[in-house]
Residue frames relative to the residue before (quaternion, step in Angstrom):
aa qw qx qy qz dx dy dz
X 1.0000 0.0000 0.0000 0.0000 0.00 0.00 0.00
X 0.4868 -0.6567 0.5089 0.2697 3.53 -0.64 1.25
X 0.0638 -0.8306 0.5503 0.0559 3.57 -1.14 0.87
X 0.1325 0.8658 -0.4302 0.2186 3.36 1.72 1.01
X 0.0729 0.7559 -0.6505 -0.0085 3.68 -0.63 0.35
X 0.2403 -0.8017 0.5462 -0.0352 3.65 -0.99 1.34
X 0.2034 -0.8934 0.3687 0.1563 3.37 0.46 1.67
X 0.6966 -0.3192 0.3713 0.5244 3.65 -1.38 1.24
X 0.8417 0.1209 -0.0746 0.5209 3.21 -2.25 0.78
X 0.3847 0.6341 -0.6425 0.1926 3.51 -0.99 0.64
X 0.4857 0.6693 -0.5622 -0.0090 3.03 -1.17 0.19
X 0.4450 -0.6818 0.4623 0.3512 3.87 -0.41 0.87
X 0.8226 -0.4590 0.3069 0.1357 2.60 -2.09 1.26
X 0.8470 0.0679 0.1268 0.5117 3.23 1.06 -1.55
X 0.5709 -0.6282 0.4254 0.3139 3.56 -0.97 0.82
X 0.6123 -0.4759 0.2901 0.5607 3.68 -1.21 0.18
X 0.7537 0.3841 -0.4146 0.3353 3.71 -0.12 -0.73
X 0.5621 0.4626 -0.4528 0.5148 3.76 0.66 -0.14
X 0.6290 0.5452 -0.3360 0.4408 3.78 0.22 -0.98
X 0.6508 0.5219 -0.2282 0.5020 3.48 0.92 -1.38
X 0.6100 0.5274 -0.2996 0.5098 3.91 1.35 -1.05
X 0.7182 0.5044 -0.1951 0.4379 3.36 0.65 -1.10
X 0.5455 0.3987 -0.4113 0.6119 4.04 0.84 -0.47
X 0.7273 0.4611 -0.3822 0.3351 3.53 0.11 -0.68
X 0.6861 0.4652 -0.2807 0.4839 3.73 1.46 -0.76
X 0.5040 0.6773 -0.3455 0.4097 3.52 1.68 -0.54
X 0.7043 0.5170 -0.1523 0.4620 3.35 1.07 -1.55
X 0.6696 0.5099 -0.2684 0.4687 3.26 0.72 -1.08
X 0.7913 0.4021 -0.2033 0.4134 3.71 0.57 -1.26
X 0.6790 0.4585 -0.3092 0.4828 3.78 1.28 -0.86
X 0.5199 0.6141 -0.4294 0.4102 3.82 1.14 -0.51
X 0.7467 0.3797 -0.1961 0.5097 3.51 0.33 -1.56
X 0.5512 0.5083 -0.5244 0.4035 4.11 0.58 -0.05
X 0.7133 0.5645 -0.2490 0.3323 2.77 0.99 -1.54
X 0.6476 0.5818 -0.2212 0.4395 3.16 0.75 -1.34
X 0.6158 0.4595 -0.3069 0.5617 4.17 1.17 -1.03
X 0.6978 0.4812 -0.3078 0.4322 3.97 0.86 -1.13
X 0.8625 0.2603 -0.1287 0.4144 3.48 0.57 -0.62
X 0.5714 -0.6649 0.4315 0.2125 3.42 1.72 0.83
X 0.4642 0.7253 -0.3049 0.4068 3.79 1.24 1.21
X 0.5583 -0.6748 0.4651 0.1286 3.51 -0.84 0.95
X 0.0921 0.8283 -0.4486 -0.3227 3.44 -0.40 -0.49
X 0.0269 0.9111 -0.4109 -0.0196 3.86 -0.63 0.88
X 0.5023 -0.7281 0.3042 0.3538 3.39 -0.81 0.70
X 0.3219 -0.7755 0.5417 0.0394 3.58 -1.62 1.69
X 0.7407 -0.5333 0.3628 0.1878 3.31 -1.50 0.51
X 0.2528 -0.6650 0.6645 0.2286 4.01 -0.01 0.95
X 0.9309 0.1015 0.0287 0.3497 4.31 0.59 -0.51
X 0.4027 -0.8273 0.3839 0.0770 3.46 -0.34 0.64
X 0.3105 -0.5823 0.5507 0.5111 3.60 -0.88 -0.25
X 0.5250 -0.5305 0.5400 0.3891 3.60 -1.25 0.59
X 0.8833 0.2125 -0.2800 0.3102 4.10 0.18 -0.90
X 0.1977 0.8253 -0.4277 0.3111 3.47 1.54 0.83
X 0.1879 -0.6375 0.6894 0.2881 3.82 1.31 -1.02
X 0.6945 0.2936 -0.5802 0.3079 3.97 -0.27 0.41
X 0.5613 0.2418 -0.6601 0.4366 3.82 -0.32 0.85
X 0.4126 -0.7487 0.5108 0.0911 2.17 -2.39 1.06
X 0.6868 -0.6332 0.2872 0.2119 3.22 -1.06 1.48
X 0.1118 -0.8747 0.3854 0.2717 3.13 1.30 -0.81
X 0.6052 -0.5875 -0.0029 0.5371 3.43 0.33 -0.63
X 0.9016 -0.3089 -0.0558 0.2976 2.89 0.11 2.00
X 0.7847 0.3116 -0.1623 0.5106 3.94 0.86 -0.51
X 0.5433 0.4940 -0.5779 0.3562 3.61 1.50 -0.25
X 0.5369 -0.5879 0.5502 0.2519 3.81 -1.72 0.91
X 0.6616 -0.5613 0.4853 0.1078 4.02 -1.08 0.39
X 0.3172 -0.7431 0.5886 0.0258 3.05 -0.24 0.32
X 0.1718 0.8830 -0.3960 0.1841 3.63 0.65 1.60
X 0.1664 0.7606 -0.6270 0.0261 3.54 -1.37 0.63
X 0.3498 -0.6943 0.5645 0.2773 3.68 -1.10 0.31
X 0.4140 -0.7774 0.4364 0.1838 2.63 -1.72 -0.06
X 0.4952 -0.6715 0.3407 0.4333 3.56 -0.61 0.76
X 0.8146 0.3936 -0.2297 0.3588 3.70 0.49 -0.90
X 0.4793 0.5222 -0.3863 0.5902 3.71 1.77 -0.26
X 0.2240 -0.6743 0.6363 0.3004 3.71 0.07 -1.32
X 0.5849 0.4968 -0.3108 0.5608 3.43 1.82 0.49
X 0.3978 -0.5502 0.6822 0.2714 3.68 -1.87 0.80
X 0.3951 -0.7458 0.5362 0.0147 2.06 -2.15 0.75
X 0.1155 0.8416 -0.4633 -0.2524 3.80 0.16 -0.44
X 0.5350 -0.4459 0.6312 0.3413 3.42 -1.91 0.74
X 0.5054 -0.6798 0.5047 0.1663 2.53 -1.62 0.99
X 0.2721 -0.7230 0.5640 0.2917 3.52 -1.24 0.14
X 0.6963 -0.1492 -0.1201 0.6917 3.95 0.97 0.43
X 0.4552 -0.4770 0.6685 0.3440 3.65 -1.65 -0.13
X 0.1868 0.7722 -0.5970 0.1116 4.02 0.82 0.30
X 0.6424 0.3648 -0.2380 0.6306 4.12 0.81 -1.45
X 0.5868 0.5980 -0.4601 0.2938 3.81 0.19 -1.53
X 0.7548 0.3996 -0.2470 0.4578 3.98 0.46 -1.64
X 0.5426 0.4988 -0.4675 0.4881 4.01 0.47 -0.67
X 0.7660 0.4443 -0.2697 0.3784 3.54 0.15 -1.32
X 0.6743 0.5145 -0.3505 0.3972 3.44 1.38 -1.23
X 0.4847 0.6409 -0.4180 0.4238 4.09 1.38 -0.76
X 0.7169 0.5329 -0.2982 0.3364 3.56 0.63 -1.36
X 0.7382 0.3551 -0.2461 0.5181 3.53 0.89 -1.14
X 0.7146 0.4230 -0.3586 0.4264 3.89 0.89 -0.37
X 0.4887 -0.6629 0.4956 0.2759 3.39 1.37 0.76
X 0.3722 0.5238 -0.7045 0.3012 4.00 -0.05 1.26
X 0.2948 -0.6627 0.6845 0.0737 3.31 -1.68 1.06
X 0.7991 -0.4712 0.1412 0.3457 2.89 -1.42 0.92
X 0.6649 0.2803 -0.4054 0.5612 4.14 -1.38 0.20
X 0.7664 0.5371 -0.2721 0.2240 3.74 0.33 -0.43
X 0.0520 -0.8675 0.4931 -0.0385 3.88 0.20 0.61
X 0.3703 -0.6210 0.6795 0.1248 3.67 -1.60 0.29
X 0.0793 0.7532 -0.6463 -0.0931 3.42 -0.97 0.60
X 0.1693 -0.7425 0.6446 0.0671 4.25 -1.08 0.70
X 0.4314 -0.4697 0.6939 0.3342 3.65 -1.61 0.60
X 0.2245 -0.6961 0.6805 -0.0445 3.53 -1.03 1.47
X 0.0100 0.7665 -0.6422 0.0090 3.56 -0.52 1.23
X 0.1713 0.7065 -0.6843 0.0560 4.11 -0.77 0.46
X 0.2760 -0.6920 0.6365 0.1997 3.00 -1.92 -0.11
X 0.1611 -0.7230 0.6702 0.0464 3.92 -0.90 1.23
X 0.3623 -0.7705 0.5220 -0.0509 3.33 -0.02 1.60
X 0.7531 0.3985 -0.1067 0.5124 3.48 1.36 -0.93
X 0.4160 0.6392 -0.4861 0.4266 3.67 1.36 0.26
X 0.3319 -0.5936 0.6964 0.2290 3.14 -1.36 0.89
X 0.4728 -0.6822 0.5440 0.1231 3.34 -1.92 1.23
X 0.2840 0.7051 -0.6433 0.0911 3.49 -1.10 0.90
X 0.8931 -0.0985 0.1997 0.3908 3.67 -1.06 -0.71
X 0.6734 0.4677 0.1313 0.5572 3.18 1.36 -1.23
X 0.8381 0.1634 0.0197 0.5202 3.88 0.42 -0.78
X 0.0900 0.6472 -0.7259 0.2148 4.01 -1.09 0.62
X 0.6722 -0.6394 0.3613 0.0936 2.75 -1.91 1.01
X 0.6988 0.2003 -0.3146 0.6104 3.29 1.75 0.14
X 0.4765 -0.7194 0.4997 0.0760 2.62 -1.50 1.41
X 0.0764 0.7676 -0.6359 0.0234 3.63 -0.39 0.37
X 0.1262 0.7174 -0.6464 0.2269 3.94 -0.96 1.38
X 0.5619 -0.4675 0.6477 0.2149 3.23 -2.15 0.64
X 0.3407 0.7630 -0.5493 -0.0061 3.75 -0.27 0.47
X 0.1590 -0.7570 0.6131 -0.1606 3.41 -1.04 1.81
X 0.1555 0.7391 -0.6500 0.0839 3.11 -1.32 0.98
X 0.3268 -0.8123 0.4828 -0.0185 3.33 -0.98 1.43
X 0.3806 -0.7575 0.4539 0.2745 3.74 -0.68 0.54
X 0.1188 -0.8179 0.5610 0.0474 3.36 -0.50 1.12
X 0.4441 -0.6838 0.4553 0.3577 3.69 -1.24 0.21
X 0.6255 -0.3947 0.2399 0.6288 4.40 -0.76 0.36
X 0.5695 0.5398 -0.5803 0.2180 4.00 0.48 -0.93
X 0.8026 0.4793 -0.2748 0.2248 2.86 0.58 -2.29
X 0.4517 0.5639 -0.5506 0.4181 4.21 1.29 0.48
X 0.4561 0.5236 -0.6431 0.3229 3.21 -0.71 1.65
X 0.7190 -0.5592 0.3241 0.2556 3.45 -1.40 -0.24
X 0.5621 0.5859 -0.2520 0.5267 2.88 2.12 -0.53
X 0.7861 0.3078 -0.2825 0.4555 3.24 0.91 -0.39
X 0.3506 0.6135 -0.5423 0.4545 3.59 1.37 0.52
X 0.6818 0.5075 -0.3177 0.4203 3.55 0.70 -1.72
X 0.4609 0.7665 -0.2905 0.3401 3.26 0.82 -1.12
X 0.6873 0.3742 0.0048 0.6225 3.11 0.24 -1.91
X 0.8247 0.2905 -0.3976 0.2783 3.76 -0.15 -0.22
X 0.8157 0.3517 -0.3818 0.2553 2.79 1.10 0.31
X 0.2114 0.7109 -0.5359 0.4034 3.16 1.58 0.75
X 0.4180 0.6848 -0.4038 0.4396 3.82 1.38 -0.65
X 0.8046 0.3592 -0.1145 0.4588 2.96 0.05 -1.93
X 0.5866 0.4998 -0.4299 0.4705 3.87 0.64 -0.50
X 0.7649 0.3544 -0.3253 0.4285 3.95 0.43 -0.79
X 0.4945 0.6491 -0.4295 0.3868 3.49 1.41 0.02
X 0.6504 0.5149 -0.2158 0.5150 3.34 1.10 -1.24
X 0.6289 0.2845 -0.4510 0.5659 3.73 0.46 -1.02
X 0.5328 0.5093 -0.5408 0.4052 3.94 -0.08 0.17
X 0.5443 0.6831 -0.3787 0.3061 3.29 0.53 -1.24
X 0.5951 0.7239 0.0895 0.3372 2.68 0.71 -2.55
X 0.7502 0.2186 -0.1753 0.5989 3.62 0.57 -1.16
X 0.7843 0.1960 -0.3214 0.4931 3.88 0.26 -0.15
X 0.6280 0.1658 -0.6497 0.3950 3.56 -0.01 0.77
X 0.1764 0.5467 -0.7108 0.4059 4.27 0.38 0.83
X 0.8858 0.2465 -0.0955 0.3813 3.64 0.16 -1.52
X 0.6493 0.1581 -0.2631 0.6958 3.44 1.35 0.50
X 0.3230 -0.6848 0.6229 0.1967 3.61 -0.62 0.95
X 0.7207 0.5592 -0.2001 0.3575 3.19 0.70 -1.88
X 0.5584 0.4527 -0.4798 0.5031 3.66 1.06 0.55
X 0.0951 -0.7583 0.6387 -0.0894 3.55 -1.25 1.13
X 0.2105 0.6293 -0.7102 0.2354 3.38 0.63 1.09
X 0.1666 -0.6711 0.7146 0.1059 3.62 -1.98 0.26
X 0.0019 -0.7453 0.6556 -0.1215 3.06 -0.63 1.13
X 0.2867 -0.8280 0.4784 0.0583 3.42 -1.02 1.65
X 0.5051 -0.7557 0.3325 0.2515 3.44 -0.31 2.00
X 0.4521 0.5915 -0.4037 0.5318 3.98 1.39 -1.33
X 0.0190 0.6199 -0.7700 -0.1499 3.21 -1.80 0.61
X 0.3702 -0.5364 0.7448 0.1430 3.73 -2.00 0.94
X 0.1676 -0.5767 0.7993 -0.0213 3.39 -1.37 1.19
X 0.0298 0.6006 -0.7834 0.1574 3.20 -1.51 1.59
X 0.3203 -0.6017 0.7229 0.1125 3.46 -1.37 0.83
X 0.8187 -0.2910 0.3742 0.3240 3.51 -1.94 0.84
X 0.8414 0.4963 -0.0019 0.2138 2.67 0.65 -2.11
X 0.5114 0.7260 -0.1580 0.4317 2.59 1.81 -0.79
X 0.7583 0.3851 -0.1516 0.5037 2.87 0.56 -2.29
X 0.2893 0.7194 -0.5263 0.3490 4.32 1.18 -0.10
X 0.8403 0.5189 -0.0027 0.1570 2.57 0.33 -2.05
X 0.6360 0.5129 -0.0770 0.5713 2.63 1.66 -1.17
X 0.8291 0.1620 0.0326 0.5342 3.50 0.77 -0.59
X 0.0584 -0.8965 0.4336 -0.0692 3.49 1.45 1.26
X 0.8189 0.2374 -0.1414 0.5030 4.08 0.93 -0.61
X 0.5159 0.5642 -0.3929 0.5110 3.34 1.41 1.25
X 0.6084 -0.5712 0.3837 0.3955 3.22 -1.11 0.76
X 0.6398 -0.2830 0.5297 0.4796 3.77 -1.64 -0.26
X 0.9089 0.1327 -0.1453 0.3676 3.74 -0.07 -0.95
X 0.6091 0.2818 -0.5508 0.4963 3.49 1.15 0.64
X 0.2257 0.5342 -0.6389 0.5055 3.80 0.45 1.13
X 0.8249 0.3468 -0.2309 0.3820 3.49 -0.14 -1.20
X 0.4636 0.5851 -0.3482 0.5671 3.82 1.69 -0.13
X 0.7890 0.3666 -0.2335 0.4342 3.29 0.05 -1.28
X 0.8194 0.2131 -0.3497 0.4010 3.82 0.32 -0.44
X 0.4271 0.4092 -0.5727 0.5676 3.75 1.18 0.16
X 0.6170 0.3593 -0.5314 0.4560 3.91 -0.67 0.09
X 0.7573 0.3204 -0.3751 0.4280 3.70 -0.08 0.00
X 0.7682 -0.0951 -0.0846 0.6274 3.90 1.04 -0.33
X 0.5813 -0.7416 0.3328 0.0357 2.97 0.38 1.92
X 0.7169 0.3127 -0.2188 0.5834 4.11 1.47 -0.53
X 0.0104 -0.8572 0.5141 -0.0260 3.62 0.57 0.70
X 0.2219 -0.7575 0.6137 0.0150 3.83 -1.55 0.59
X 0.0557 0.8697 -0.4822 -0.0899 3.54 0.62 0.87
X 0.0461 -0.8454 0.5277 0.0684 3.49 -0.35 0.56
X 0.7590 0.3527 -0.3674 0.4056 3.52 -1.94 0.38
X 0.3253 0.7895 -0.4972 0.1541 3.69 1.18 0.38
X 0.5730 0.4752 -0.2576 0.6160 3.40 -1.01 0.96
X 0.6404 0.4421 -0.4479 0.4404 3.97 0.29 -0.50
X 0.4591 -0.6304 0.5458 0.3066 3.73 -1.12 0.03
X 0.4995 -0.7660 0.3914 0.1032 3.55 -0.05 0.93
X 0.4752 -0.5894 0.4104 0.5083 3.92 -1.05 0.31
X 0.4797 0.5205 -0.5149 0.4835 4.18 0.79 -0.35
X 0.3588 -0.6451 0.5864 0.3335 3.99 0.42 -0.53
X 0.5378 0.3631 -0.4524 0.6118 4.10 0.98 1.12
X 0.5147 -0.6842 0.5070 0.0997 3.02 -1.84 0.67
X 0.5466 -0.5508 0.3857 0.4991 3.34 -0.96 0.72
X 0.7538 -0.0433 0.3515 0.5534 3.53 0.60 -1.61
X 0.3126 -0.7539 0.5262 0.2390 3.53 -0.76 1.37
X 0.0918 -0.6871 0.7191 -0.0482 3.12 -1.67 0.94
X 0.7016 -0.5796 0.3299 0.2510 3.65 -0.97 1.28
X 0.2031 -0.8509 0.4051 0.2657 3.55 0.07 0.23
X 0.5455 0.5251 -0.4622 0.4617 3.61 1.64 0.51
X 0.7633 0.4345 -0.2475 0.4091 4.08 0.24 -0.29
X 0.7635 0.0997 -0.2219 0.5982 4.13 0.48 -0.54
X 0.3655 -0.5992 0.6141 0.3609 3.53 -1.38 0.53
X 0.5861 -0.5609 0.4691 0.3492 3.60 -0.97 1.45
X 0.7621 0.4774 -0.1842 0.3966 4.05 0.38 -0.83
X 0.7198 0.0897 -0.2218 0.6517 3.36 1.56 0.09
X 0.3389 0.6315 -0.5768 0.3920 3.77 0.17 0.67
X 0.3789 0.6035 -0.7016 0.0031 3.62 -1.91 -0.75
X 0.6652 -0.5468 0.4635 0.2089 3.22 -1.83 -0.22
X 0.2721 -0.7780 0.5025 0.2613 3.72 -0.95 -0.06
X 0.1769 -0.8439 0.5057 -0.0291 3.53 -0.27 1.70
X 0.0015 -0.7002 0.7097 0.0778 3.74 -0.55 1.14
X 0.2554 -0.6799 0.5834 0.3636 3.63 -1.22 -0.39
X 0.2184 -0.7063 0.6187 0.2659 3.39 -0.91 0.84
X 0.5349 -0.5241 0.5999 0.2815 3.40 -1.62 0.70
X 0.5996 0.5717 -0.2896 0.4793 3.82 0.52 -1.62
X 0.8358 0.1113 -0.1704 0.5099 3.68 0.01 -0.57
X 0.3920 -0.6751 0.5927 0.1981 3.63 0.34 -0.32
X 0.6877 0.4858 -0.4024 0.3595 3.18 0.67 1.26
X 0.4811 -0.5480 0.4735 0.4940 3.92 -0.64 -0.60
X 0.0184 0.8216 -0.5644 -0.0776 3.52 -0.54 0.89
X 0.4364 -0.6707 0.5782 0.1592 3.63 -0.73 1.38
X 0.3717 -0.7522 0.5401 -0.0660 3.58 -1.31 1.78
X 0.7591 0.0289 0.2288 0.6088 2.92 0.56 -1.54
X 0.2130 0.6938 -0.6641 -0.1796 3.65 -1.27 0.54
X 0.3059 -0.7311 0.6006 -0.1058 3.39 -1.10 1.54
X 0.4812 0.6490 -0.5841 0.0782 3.27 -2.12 -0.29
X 0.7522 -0.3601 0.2882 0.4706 3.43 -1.61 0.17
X 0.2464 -0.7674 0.5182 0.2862 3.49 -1.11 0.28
X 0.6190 -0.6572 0.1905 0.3855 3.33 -0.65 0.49
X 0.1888 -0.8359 0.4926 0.1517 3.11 -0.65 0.21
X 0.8363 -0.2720 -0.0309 0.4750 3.94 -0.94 0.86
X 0.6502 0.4672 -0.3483 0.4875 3.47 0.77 -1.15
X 0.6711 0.5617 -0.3443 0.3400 3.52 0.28 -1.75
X 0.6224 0.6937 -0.2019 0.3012 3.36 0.73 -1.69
X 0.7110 0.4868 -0.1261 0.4915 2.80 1.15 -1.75
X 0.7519 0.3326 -0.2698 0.5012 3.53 0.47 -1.16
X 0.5552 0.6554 -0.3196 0.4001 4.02 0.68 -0.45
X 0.8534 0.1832 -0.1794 0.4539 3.39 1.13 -0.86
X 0.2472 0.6748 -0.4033 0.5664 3.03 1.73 0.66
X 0.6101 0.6114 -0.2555 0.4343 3.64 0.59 -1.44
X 0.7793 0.3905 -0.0545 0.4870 2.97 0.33 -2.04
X 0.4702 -0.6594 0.4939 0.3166 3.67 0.61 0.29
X 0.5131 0.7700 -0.2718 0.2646 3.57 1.02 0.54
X 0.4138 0.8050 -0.3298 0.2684 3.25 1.75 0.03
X 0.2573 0.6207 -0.5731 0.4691 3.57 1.08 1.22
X 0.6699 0.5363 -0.2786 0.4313 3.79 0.63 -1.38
X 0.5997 0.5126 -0.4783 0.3857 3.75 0.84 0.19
X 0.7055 0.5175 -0.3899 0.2871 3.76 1.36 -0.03
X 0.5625 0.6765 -0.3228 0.3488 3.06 2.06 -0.52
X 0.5169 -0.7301 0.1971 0.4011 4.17 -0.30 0.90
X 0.5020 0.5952 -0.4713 0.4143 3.63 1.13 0.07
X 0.6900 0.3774 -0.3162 0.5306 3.87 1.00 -0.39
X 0.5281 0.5436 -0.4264 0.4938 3.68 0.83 -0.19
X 0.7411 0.3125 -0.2745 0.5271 3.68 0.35 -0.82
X 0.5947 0.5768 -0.3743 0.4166 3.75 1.13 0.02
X 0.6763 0.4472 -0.1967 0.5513 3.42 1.62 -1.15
X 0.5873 0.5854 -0.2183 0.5145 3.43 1.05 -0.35
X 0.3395 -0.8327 0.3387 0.2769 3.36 0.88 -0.27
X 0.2755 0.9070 -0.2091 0.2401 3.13 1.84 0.64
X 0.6213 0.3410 -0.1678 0.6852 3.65 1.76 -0.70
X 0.5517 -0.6909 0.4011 0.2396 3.44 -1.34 0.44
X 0.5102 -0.5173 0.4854 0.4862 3.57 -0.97 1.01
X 0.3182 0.6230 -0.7144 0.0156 3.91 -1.79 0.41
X 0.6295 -0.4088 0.6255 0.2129 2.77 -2.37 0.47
X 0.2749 0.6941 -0.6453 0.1621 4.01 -0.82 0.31
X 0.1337 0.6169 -0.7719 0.0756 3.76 -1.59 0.06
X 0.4374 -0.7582 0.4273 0.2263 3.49 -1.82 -0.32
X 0.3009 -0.8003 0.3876 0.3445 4.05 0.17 0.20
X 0.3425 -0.7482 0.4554 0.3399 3.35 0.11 0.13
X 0.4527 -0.7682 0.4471 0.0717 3.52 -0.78 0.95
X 0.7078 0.3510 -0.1631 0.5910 3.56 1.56 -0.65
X 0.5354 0.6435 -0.2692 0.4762 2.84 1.30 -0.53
X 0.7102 0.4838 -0.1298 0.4947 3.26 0.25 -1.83
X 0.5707 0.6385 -0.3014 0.4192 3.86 1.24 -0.81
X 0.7765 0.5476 0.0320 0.3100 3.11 0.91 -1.96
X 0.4760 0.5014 -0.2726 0.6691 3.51 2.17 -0.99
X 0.6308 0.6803 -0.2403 0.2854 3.26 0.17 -1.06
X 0.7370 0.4240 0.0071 0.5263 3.39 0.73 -2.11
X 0.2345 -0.7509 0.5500 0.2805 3.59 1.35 -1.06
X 0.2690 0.5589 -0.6553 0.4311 3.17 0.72 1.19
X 0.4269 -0.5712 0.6982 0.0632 2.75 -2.67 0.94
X 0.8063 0.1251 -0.2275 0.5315 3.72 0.48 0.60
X 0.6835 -0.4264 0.4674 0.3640 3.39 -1.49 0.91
X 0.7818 0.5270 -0.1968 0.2690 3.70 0.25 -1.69
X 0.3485 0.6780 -0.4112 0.4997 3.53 2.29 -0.33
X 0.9079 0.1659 0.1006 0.3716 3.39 0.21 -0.93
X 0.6307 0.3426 -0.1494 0.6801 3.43 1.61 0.70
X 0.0993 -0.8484 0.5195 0.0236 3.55 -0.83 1.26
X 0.1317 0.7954 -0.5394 0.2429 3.29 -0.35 1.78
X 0.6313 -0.4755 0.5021 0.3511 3.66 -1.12 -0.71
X 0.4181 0.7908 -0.4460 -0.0305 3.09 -1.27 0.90
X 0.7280 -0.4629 0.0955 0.4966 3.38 -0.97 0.57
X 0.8722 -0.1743 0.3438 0.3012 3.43 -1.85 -0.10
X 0.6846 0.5447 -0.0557 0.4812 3.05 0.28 -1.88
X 0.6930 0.3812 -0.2116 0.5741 3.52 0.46 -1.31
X 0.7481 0.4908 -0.3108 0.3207 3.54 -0.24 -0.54
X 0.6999 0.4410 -0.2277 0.5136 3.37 1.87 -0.66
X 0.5775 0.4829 -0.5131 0.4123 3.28 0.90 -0.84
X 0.7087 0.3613 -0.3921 0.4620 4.12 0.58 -1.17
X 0.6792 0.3444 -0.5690 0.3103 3.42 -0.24 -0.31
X 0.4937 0.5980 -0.4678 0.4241 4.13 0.76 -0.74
X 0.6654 0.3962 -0.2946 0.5599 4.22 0.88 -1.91
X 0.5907 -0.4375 0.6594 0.1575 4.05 0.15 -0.08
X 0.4909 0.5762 -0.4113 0.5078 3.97 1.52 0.39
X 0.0312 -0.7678 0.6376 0.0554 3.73 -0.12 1.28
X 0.1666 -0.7099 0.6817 0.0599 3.47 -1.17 1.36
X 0.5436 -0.6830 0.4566 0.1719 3.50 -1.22 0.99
């Protein structure tokens, strides 16, 4: 059941062919910042995987694959749900050495996402990951690194309302770091995601960190795989959109784990099968390289930006009934 909601008074900034102009300056201008800010490569990624490789991610754990075989392998395949294992593994074999990283346009499909304002079944992201050396595992250099993020977002900003005045998004350049734990604390009789409402409304650039840990309530902010971010250096990227009144998550990122984490994380997670498959062997073994990596959303990042009120403004896909009526009734033309 569609859970779109199409806020009083809308109506988007720009018609389709300008909107269509503008994704095309978004992409073009936030890739190459990104790519100059974080010291990055760009290389071509997989639309599919082997299924018993261990490199799609699991996410947290019940969304279903997208499968088919093949005629000439006599083997299936699955779409991926991120390139999160794929890029760590892809640094090792393309021989990148530390400070140096690779970033790819990461198409998948999550067949199992529920549809609203915010989410759809195709996924489309920047995903980049960079080799780092044992120092650069800390928090300072996560924060560090996120906000060079949040800096090439803005100089993006910047270059396409030059070419569209008539956009008036604000995006605050300052980033606030808040841990899981934190926002618990602070907000003990609120959900996980109005926490993440209530303190991105007050400093609108938000850093949620430690996502995935198990909390002092004994529940998690938000599940996170326990084979790709170390739970203790990871978090999200929180802008606030004005257009919807909400916190909208960009990017979720962080250190990856590395032997110990790995070890104790899938132990946690009741997962200690995933140590026979060969992406964790070369992970326990110390065989791939410690990095930093996560993904930016691409429709997303499009959609804050433009001051649009629905993913589908700025992103061609499928969707339910429901959805199609409430926008075509608000006068919301989805591509």
């Amino acid at each position: 059941m569609s859970k779109t909601v199409i806020p009083e008074g809308y109506r988007a900034k720009l018609d389709l062919y300008c909107t269509q102009d503008a994704i095309s300056i978004i992409k073009r201008t936030f890739q190459e910042t990104l790519a100059m800010a974080l010291n990055l490569k760009r290389v071509s990624a997989p639309l599919f995987v082997d299924p018993n490789s261990g490199l799609n991610d699991d996410l947290n754990g019940y969304e279903r694959p997208v499968r088919f075989d093949i005629l000439e392998t006599g083997c299936d395949a699955v779409v991926v749900h991120s390139l999160a294992k794929w890029k760590r593994m892809a640094l090792y074999r393309y021989k990148f050495y530390e400070g140096r990283g690779l970033y790819t346009d990461m198409n998948a499909i999550r067949r199992d996402e529920e549809m609203d304002n915010l989410h759809s079944i195709y996924v489309d992201q920047w995903d980049w990951e960079k080799v780092i050396t044992r120092e650069n595992r800390t928090m300072d250099y996560l924060i560090e690194t996120v906000q060079r993020i949040v800096d090439a977002l803005c100089i993006t900003l910047d270059v396409v309302s030059c070419r569209y005045p008539e956009i008036n998004t604000k995006i605050e350049r300052k980033l606030t770091v808040v841990s899981t734990q934190e926002l618990e604390d602070l907000y003990p009789d609120l959900t996980p995601k109005q926490r993440e409402n209530e303190f991105t409304k007050k400093y609108r650039t938000v850093f949620i960190s430690q996502v995935g840990k198990v909390l002092k309530s004994g529940k998690k902010h938000d599940g996170r795989a326990p084979d790709y971010d170390d739970w203790d250096l990871n978090g999200d990227i929180m802008i606030w959109s004005d257009v919807l009144n909400c916190a909208i998550e960009i990017s979720s990122m962080g250190i990856r784990v590395d032997q110990e984490s790995l070890d104790r994380q899938l132990r946690e997670s009741g997962c200690d099968d995933r140590r026979e498959l060969l992406y964790h062997k070369m992970l326990l073994d110390g065989t791939l390289p410690l990095t930093i990596g996560g993904g930016v959303g691409q429709s997303r990042l499009c959609m804050l930006l433009l001051g649009k009120c629905h993913v589908g403004e700025v992103q061609a896909s499928i969707w339910d009934d429901e959805t199609r009526a409430a926008c075509e009734a608000a006068g919301v033309e989805l591509l």
